[in-house]
C-alpha positions as CSV (number, residue, x, y, z in Angstrom):
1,X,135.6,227.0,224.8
2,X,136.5,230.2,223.3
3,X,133.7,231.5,220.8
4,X,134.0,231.7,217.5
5,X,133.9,234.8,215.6
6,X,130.4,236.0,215.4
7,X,130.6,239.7,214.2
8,X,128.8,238.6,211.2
9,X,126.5,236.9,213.3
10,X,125.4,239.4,216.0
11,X,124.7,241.9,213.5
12,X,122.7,240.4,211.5
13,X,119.1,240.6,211.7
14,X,116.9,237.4,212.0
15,X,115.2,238.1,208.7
16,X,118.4,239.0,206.5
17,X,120.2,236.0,204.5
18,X,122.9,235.0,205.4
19,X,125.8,236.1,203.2
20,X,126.9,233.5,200.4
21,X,129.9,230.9,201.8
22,X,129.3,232.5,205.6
23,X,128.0,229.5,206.6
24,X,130.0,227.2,205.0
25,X,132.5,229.2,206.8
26,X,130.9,228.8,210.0
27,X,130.1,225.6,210.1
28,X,133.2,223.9,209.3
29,X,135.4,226.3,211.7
30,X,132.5,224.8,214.6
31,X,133.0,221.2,212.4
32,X,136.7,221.7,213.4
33,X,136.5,223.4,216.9
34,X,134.6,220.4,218.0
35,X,136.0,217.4,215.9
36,X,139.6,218.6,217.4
37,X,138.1,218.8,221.0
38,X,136.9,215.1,220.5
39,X,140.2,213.8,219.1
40,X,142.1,215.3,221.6
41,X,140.6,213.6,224.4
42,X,138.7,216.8,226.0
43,X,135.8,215.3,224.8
44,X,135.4,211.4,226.0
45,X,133.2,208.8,224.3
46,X,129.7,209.0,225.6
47,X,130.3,213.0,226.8
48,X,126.8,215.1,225.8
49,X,127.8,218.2,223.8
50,X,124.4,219.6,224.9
51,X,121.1,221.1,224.1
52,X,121.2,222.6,220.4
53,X,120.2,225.9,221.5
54,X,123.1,225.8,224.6
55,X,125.1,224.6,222.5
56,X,125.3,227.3,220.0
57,X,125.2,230.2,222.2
58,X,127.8,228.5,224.2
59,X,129.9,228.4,220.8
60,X,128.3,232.2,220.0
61,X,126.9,231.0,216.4
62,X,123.7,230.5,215.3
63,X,121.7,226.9,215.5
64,X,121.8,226.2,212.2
65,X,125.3,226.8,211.8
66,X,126.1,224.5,214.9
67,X,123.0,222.0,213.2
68,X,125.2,221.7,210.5
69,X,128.6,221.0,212.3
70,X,127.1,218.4,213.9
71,X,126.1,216.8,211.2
72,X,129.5,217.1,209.8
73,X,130.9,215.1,212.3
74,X,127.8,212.2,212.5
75,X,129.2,211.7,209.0
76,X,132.8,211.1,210.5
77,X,130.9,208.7,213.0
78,X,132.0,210.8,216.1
79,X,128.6,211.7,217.4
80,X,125.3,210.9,217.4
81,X,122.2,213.3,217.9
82,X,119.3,211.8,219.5
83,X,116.1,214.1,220.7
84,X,115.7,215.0,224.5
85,X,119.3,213.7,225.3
86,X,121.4,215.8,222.6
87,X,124.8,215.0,221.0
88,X,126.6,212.5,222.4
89,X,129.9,211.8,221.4
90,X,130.2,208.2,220.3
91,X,132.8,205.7,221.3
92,X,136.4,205.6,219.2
93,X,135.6,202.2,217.2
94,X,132.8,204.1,215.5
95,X,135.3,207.1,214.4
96,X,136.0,207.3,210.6
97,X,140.0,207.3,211.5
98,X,140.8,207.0,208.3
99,X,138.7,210.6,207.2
100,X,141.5,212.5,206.1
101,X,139.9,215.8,208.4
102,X,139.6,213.9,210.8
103,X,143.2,213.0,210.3
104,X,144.0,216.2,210.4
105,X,142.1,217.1,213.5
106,X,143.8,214.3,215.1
107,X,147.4,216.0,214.4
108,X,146.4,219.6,215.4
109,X,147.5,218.9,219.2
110,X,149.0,216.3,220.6
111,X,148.3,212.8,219.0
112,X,147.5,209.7,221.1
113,X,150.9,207.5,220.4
114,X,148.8,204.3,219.8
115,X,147.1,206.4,217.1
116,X,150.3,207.3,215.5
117,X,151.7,203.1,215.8
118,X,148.0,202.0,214.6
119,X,148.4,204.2,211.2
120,X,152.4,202.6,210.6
121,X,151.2,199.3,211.2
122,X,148.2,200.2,208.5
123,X,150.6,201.4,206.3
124,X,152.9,198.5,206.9
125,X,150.3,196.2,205.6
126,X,148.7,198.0,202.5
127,X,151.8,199.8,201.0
128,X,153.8,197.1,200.5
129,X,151.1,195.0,198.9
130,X,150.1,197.7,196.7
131,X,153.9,198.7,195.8
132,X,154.3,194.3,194.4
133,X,150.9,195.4,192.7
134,X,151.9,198.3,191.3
135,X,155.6,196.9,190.2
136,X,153.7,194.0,188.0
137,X,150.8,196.8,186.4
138,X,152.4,200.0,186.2
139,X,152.5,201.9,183.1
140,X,154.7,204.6,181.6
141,X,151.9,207.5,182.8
142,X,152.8,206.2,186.3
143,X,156.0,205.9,186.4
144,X,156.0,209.5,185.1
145,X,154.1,210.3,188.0
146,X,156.4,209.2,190.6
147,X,159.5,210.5,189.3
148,X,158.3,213.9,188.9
149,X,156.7,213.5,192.5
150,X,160.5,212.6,193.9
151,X,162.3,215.4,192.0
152,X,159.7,217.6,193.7
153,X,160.9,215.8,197.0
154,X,164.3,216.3,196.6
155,X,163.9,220.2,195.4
156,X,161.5,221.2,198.3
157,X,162.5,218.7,200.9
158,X,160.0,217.2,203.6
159,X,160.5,220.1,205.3
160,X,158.0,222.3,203.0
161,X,154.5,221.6,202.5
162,X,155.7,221.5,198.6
163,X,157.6,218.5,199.0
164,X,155.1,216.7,201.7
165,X,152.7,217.4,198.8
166,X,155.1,215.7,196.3
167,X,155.3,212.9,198.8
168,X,151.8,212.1,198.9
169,X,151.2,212.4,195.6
170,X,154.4,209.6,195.2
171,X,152.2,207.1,197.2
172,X,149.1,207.7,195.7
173,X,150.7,206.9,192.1
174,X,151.5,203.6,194.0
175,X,147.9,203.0,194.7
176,X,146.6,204.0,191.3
177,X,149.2,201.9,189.8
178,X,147.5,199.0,191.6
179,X,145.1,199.0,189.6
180,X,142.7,198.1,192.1
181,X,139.6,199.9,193.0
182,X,139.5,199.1,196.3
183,X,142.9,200.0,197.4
184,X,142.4,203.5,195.1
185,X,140.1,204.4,197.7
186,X,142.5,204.3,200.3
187,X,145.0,206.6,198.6
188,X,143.7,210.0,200.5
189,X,143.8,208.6,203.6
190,X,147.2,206.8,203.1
191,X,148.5,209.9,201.6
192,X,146.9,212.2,204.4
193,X,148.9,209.6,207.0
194,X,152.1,210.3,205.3
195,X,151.2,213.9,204.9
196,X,150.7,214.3,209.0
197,X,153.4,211.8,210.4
198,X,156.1,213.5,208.3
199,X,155.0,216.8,209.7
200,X,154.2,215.1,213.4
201,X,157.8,213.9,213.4
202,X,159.3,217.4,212.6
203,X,157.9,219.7,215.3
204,X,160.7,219.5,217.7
205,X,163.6,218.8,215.4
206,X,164.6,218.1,211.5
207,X,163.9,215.0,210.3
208,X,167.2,212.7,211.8
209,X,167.9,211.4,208.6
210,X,166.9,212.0,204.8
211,X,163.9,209.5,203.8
212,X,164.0,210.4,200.2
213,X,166.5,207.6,199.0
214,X,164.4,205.3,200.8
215,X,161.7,206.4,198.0
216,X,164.0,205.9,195.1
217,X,164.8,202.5,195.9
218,X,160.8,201.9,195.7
219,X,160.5,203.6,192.4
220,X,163.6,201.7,190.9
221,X,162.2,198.5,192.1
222,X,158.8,199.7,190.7
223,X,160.0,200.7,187.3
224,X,161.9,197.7,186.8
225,X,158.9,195.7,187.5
226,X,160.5,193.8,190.5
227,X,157.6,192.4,192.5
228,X,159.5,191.6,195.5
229,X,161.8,194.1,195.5
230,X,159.1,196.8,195.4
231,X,157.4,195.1,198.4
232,X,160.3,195.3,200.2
233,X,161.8,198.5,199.9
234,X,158.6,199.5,200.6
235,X,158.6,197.8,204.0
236,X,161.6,198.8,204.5
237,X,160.9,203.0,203.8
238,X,157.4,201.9,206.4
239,X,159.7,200.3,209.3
240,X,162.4,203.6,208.6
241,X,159.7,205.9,208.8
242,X,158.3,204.5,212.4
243,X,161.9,204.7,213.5
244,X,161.9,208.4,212.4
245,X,159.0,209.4,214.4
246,X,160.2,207.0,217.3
247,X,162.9,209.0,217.6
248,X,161.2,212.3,217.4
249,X,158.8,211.3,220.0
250,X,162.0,210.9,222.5
């Protein structure tokens, strides 16, 4: 693995502090480094990152720096540190998918395609449910939401991170429209699945067709306080979407 930049570190003496936010720094670029080596398959289930001390100088940072990373990503469930074996990296089931980092790390190379079906058919489940939700408790503050998140949509396109922004913002007013705490929590990672397949599907081409219609008929259905209909436009924008990145994919 190529070593991180360690100017700071090298010259630095052992009794100086560390500058404020450096480590931060560090830390999560070694958070990353690693969490994108595990999701990309270089590092397996049950693979030992090493020693602490190996480790880091491996990497070229300092222990507490790499001390930290690591226990960045036993948050995310992706390793465990145990004394005299090291860090181990765990197996997938215990992986906290739906992280939106590690979402993120999961999209920086090339994601595994059962990863990319596993998050429609998530989606496929929860958005539809939640749009019926949202289509019997919505207020005027959401619907005020979603329309100024499509007409940010249709200015910027999918194609800018402007308009993947207004897009996730569109599906989380879904969620908080629910009404439901427990479905509320979901909205980062739901909208951090949108926010990654849309730009997944676009690496080798434009998008084959414009989605954003297939939002409007969910918002119409939505304001109008159609149950049904809000489900299944919803399923409907879900299923298009797969196709989408289906397509891309060929």
């Amino acid at each position: 693995m190529n070593p991180i930049d360690t100017s700071r570190e090298k010259a630095r003496s052992p009794a100086r502090r560390e500058p404020r936010g450096t480590g931060r720094r560090h830390h999560g670029a070694i958070a990353q480094k690693l969490g994108e080596a595990i999701l990309s398959g270089e590092y397996t289930p049950g693979h030992v990152l090493g020693a602490e001390v190996v480790a880091a100088e491996e990497l070229g940072v300092s222990r507490t720096a790499y001390r930290e990373a690591v226990q960045v990503l036993t948050a995310k469930g992706l390793v465990e540190s145990r004394p005299k074996t090291g860090t181990r990296v765990l197996p997938r089931d215990r992986w906290n998918l739906l992280d939106p980092e590690v979402l993120a790390w999961a999209f920086a190379g090339a994601p595994d395609i059962r990863f990319i079906r596993d998050l429609f058919e998530l989606r496929a489940i929860i958005e539809p449910a939640a749009a019926e939700l949202a289509a019997r408790r919505r207020n005027e503050a959401d619907l005020r939401v979603m329309e100024s998140a499509l007409i940010e949509m249709q200015e910027h396109t999918l194609s800018s991170e402007a308009g993947r922004a207004a897009d996730r913002d569109f599906h989380t007013a879904i969620l908080r429209a629910t009404r439901n705490d427990a479905l509320i929590v979901l909205s980062s990672s739901i909208g951090a699945a949108v926010n990654w397949t849309t730009q997944f599907k676009q690496r080798a081409r434009a998008l084959p067709r414009n989605p954003i219609p297939d939002h409007h008929r969910v918002y119409d259905a939505i304001a109008a306080g159609k149950a049904k209909a809000a489900g299944d436009a919803m399923r409907a924008l879900v299923a298009l979407a797969l196709d989408d990145t289906s397509r891309s994919m060929e």
